[in-house]
N, C-alpha and C positions, 0 to 999 in steps of 0.2 A: 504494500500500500504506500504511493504518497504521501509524501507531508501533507499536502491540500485536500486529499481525497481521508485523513486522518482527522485534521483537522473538521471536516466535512460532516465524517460519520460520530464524531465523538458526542455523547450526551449524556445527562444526570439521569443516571440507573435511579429505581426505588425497590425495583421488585424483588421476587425471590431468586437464589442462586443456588446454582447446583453447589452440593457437599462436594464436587469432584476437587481434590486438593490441586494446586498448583504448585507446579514442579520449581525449586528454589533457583532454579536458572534464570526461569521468567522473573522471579519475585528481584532477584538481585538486578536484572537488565532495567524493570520498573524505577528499583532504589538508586542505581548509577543514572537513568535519565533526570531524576530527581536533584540527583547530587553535583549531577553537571550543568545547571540551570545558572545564569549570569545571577553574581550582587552584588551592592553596592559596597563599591571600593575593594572589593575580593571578601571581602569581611567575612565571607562563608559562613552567616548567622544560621543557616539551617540545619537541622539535622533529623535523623529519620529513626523510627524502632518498627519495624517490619516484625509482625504478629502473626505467625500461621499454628501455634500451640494451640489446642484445641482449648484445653483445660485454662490458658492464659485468655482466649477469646471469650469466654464463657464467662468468667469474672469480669471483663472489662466489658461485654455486651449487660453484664447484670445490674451495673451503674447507672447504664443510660438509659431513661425517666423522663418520662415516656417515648418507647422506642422509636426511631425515625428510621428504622427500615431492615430491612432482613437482616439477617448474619449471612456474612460469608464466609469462605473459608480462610480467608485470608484480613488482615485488617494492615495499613500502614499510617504510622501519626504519627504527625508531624509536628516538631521543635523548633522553635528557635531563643535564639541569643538575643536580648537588645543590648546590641552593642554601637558604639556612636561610630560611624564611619568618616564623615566629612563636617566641617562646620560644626559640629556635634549636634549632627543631625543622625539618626538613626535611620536603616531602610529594613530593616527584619518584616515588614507587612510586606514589601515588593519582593524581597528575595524569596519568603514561603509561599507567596502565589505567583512567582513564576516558576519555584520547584514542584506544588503542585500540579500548573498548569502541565510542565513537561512530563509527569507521572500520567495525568489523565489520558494524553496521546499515546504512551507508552503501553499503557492498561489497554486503548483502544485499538492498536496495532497489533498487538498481541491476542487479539479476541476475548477480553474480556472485560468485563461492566464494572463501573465503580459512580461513585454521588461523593462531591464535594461536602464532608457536614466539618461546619465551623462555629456559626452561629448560635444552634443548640448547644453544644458543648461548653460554650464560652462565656454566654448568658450568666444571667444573678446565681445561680444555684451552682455554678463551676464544675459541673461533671468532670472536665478536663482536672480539674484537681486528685479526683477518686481515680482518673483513669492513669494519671500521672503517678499518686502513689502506688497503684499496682505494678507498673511498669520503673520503678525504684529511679524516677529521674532525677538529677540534683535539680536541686533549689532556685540554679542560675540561668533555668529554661524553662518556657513553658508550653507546653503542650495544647497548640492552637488550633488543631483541625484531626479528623480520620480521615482517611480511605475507605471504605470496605470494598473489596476485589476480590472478582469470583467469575465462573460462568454465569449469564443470565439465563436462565430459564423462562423468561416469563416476553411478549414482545410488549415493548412500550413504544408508545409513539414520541415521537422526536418532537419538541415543543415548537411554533411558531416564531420565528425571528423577523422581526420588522426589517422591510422591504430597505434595502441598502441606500436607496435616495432619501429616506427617511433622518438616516444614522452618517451617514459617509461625504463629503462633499468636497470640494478641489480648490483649494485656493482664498478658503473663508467660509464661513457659514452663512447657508442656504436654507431659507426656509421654504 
């Protein structure tokens, strides 16, 4: 698959996934697209804990209240550093969503389904905290999004994206 035909097909799973495990080749090609993602000023704020223990999944699915979406067999969550890059300015939000982003192509070249959840997690009640302590991360990261990646079993349909003249325009904005 191309980049463009990747980018194309890629979209936020909900449904269920098949138990088929996922072979640690795939999980690590996933974790190195993740890991080779541009940040600001090299700073490399991000960091990654790839989750396919059963028994580990099982605990950190029993945290999350009320659940936003199947278990898969696989889960990856994502860390980062605030650490000050330039100007002492921090980018740790840009550098974990452009390593997400290059995990979600990764997931979807590979043939298989994944749902960016961050926002739940991260909310007033911090699941990300329960799921941080299971996962024994230091103090100095925090644990701002899942993965869950898996086969889809289920067909979803691809959401509607607003027509490119809408969103896209050349030279200045066009209403």
């Amino acid at each position: 698959m191309n980049t463009f035909e990747c980018i194309e097909k890629r979209y936020s799973y909900r449904g269920k996934y098949s138990n088929e495990l996922i072979p640690k080749e795939d999980l690590i090609k996933i974790l190195e697209a993740g890991l080779n993602a541009p940040s600001g000023c090299n700073k490399q704020t991000t960091s990654l804990i790839c989750v396919d223990d059963k028994e580990i999944l099982d605990k950190l699915y029993s945290v999350i209240v009320p659940k936003t979406g199947n278990i898969a067999p696989a889960m990856i969550c994502v860390l980062t550093e605030r650490i000050n890059a330039y100007r002492d300015k921090c980018f740790a939000i840009q550098d974990y969503s452009a390593a997400i982003e290059n995990m979600l192509l990764a997931i979807t070249d590979l043939g298989y389904a994944s749902c960016w959840v961050e926002g739940h997690i991260t909310d007033d009640d911090r699941i990300c905290d329960k799921m941080a302590s299971i996962l024994n991360v230091p103090s100095n990261y925090d644990l701002v999004c899942y993965l869950p990646v898996g086969k889809p079993i289920e067909t979803t349909k691809k959401v509607n994206k607003k027509a490119f003249e809408e969103r896209a325009w050349f030279n200045g904005y066009k209403k």
